[in-house]
C-alpha positions as semicolon CSV with decimal commas, in nm:
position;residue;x (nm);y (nm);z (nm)
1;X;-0,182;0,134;2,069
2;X;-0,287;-0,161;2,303
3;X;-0,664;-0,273;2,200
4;X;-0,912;-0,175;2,445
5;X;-1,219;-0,458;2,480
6;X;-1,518;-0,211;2,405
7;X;-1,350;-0,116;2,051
8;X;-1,390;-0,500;1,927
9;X;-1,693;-0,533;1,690
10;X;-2,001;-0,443;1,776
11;X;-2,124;-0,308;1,529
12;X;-2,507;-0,152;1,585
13;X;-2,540;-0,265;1,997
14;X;-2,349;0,067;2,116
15;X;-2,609;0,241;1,894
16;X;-2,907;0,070;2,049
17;X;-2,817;0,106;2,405
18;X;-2,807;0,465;2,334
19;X;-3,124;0,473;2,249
20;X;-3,253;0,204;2,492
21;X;-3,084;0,380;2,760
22;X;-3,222;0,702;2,627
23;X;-3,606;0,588;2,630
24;X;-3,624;0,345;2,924
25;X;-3,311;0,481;3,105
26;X;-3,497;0,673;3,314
27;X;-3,726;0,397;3,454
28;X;-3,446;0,137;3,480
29;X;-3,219;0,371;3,679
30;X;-3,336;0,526;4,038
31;X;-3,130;0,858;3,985
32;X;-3,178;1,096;3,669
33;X;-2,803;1,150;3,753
34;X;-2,648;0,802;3,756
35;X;-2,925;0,792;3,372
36;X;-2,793;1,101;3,214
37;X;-2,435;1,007;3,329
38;X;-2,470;0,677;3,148
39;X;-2,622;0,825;2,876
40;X;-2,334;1,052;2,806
41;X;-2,066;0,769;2,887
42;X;-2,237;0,577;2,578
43;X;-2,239;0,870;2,359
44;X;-1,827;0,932;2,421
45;X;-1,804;0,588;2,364
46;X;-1,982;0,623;2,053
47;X;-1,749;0,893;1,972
48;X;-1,430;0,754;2,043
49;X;-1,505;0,433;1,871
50;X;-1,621;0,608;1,532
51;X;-1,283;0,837;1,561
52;X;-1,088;0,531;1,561
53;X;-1,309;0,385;1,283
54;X;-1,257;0,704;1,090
55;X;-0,924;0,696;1,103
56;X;-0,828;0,327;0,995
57;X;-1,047;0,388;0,650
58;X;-0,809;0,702;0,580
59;X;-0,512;0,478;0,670
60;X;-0,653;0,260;0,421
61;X;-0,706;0,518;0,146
62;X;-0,352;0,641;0,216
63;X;-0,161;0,307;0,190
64;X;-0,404;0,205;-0,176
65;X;-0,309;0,566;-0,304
66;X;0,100;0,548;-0,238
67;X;0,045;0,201;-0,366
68;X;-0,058;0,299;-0,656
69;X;0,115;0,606;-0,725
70;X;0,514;0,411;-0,754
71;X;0,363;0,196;-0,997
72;X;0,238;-0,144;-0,792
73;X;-0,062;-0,202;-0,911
74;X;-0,126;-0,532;-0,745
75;X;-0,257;-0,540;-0,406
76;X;-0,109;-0,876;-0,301
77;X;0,229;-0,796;-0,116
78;X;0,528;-1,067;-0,244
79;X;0,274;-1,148;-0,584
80;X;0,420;-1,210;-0,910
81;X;0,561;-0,870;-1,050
82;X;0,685;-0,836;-1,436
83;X;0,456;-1,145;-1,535
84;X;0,170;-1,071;-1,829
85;X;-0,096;-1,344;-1,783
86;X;-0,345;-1,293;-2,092
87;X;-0,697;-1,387;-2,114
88;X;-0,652;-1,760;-2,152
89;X;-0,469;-1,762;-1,801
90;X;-0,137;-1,798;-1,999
91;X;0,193;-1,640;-1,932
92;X;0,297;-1,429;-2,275
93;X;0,655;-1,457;-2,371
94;X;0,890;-1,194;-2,365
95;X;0,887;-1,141;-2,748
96;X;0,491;-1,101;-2,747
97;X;0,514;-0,903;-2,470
98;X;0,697;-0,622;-2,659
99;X;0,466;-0,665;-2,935
């Protein structure tokens, strides 16, 4: 899905110019048209963008869970697998490790 430039971060600005647009729309703009038109481009905007939003966090959620449910429980891909470090920041031997 190619990245379209309005979907970068911007975090609370589409917000606000909904709601600038909303009280001083009408002033700034000649034709209640061309305002409410606007208005209602921002707001599918809004929509769109929080869809998108929505759906990477449960793409997220999904990855962690099958992650963790065939046993990886590290989160680093390629990271040291088998190896017991224990408090000290030591690796334990294969004889303590049974123990």
């Amino acid at each position: 899905m190619p990245q379209i430039i309005w979907s970068g971060q911007t975090g609370c600005l589409l917000p606000l110019l909904i709601i600038l647009n909303l009280l001083f729309g009408r002033a700034v703009f000649n034709s209640t048209y061309l305002w409410l038109g606007i208005e209602v481009g921002l707001i599918l905007i809004f929509i769109i963008k929080l869809h998108i939003f929505m759906r990477k966090i449960l793409q997220g959620l999904g990855q962690q869970a099958r992650g963790s449910a065939s046993g990886n429980r590290s989160h680093r891909p390629g990271g040291p697998h088998g190896r017991v470090i224990d408090v000290e920041g030591e690796v334990v031997e294969e004889k303590k490790k049974l123990n």
